[in-house]
N, C-alpha and C positions, 0 to 999 in steps of 0.2 A: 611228851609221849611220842613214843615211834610211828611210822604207818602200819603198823601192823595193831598194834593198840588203839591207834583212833578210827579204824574201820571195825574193830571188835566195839568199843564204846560207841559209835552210831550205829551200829547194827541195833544194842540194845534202845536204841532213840536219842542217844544225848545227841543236841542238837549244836553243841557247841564242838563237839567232834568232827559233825561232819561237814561244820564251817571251818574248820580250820582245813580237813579237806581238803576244801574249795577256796581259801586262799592257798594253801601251796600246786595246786591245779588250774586253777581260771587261766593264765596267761598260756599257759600252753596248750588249753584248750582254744584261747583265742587266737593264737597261733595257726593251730589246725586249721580254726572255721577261713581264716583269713586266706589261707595258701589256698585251699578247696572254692570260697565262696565269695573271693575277694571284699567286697565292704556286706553285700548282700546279706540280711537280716543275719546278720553275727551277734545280735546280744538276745537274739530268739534261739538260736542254736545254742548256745552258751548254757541258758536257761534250760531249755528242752533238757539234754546233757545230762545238767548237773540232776535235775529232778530223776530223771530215770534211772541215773546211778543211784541216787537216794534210795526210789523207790525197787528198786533193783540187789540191792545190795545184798540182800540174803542173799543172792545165788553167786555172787563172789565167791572165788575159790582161794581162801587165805593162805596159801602155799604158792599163790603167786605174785605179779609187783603189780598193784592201781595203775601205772602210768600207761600199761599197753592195753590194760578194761577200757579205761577214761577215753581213751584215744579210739581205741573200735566202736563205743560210743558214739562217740564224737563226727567220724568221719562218717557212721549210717545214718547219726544225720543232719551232715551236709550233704549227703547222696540224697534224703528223702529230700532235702530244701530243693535240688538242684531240681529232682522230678518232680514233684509240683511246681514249678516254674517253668517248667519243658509244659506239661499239662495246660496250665493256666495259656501259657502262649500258641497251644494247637489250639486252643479252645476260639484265638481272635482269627477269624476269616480272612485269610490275605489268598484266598484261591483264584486264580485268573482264569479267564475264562475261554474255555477252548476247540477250536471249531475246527470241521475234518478237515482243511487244508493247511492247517498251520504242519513247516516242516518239520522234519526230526531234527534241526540245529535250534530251532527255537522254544521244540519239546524237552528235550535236554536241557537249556539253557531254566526255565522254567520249574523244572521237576526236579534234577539231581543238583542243582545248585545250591540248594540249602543247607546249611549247615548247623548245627544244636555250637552255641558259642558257650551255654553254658556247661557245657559237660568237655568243652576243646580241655586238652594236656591233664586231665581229673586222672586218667590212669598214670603218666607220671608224676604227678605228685604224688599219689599212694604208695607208687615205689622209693619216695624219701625213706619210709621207714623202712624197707628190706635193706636201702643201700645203709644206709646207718648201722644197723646187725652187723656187715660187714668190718664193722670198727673194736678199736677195742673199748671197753667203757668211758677211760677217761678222753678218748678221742669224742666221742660221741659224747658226751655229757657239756662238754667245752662248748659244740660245734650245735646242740639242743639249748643250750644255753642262750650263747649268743645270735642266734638265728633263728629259732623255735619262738625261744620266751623272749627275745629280744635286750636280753640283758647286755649291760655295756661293761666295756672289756674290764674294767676297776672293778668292777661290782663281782666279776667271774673268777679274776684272781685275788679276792679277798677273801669270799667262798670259801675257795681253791685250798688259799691259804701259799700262791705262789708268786713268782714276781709278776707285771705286768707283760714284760718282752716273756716271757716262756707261754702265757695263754695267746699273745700276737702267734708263736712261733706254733704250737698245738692246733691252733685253726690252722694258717696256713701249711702247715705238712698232712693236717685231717684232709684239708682240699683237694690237696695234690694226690693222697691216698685214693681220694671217692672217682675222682677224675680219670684215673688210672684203671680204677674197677669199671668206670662206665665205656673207657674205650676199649679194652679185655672185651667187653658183649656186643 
């Protein structure tokens, strides 16, 4: 069955549909959660995900592809993991304590010093996916493949259905291409 037939077949509930699905989806949802949430509850995200797609699916617009649903998904949430964990961590008391002669180098030092480490570089990784659009499919499918889903280079050119040295040569010209687009901005 195509993905267009097996989101038609779990819409109507078959539940073997929408596992299969979710084998051709998990790893590059795992992908996602990983770049967004490094090791942090990725087989809860994962789970979340898939369920809400599940239960979601009616509102699927079948004139479009699963993989950019699953992914917006996906990434709101590792956004929502990210803030409750922002949450959970305002919530432990690390407030110092401060009397009217402390100066303004040690007030600053104090108050603006903090930083949220889980939410650091979250806006450029979101931009993986716009720079990717930039590509043309099979750049991007190579470069999704081997970095996304974590597939190894054999595995991509059998797929592919090419040699091994042309998916080697596809990445590194895809690189050089994205590289090129990010010094352009």
């Amino acid at each position: 069955m195509d993905e267009t037939e097996l989101i038609a077949a779990a819409r109507l509930g078959n539940e073997d549909a929408f596992a299969e699905l979710y084998r051709q989806h998990i790893r590059y949802v795992r992908a996602i959660g990983r770049s967004i949430l490094r090791k942090n509850d990725l087989d809860d995200m994962c789970q979340d995900t898939f369920l809400r797609a599940f239960t979601r699916l009616h509102t699927f617009d079948v004139s479009l592809r699963f993989r950019p649903w699953i992914t917006r998904i996906a990434i709101n949430r590792c956004l929502l993991i990210l803030r409750q964990g922002r949450q959970a961590s305002n919530g432990d008391s690390h407030l110092v304590q401060m009397d009217a002669e402390m100066t303004d180098e040690a007030f600053d030092r104090f108050v603006f010093a903090s930083a949220d480490s889980q939410l650091e570089g979250v806006s450029a990784r979101l931009d993986l996916d716009r720079l990717l659009q930039m590509l043309k499919p099979t750049e991007r499918q190579v470069l999704e493949m081997a970095y996304l889903e974590g597939a190894p280079y054999m595995e991509i050119a059998t797929v592919l259905g090419v040699p091994l040295t042309t998916v080697r040569a596809k990445i590194h010209a895809s690189k050089i291409k994205l590289r090129n687009k990010c010094d352009e901005k």
